[in-house]
N, C-alpha and C positions, 0 to 999 in steps of 0.2 A: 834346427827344429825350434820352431817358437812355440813361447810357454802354452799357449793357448791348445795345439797338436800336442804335447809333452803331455797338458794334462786329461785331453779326450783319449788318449792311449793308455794311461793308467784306467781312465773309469772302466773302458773296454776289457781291460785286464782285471779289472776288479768283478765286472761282471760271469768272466770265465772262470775264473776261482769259485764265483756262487755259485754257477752253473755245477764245477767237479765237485760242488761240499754238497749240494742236495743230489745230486745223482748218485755219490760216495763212490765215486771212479777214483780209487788213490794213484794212478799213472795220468790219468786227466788235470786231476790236484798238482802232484809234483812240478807237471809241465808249466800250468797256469801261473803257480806261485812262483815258480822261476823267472814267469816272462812278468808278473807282475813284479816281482824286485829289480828285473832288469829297465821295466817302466817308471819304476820310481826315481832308482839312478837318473837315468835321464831328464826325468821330471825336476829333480834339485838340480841337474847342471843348470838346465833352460834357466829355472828359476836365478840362480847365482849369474848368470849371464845379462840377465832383466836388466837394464838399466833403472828401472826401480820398482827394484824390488820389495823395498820397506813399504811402497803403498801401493798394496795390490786393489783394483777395483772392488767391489764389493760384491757384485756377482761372482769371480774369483774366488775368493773368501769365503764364499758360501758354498759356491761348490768344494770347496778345500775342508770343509766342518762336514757337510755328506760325505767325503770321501774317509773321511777318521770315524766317523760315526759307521761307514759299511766294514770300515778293516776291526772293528770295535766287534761287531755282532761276526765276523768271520772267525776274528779269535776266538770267540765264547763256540762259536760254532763245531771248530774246530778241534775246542777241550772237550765238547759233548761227544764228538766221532773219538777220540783219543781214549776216552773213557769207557765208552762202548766198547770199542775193540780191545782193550784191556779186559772187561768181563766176558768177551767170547772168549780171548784165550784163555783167560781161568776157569774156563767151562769146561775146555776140549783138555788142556795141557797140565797136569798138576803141576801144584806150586812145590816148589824144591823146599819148604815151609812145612807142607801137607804130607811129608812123603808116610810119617807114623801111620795117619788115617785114609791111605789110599783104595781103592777100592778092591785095588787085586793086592792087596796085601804089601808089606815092607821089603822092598827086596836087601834091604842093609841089617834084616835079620836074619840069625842063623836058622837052621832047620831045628824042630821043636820048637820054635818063638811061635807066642798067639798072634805075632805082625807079619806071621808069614803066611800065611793063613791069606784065604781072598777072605773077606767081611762078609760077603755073602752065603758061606759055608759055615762059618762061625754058628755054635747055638748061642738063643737069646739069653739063659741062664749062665 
């Protein structure tokens, strides 16, 4: 594979990762960022392969600074869906933190504890 194929298969694979982060398909994500790390293996053999490697053309180059500049905004992308879906689950799931203030009450209280109680039932006085 020359370097040239090596790195049109990464962009290709860079662009299906952006595809699975804005549709937020995590089985689309998985796959992509698989085949994307399998692209990039490849892309540094090619590279190491180069007989010169140390001076890459400059269109090269350029496209090699876009390409760290899209996995840049993928990662950030990336922390933003990670982040997300960490506050959907502390929406749906109590935190093993929260169990005192839970909504149907403590279940690691005895019976007659105010934590046993749902909150909802509780008077406000």
């Amino acid at each position: 594979m020359s370097l040239e194929e090596a790195l049109v298969f990464v962009e290709t694979k860079i662009e299906k990762v952006s595809a699975a982060l804005l549709t937020m398909d995590a089985a689309a994500l998985e796959t992509a960022s698989t085949e994307l790390r399998d692209a990039a293996a490849r892309f540094t053999w090619a590279l190491e392969q180069a007989p010169q490697a140390s001076a890459l053309p400059s269109k090269l180059q350029e496209r090699l600074t876009t390409i760290g500049n899209q996995l840049a905004l993928q990662r950030e992308g990336l922390a933003r869906v990670a982040a997300l879906t960490d506050r959907q689950v502390a929406a749906v799931v109590p935190q093993a933190s929260s169990a005192g203030s839970a909504t149907y009450g403590n279940p690691q209280a005895g019976s007659g504890v105010a934590g046993n109680v749902a909150r909802i039932y509780r008077s406000a006085g």
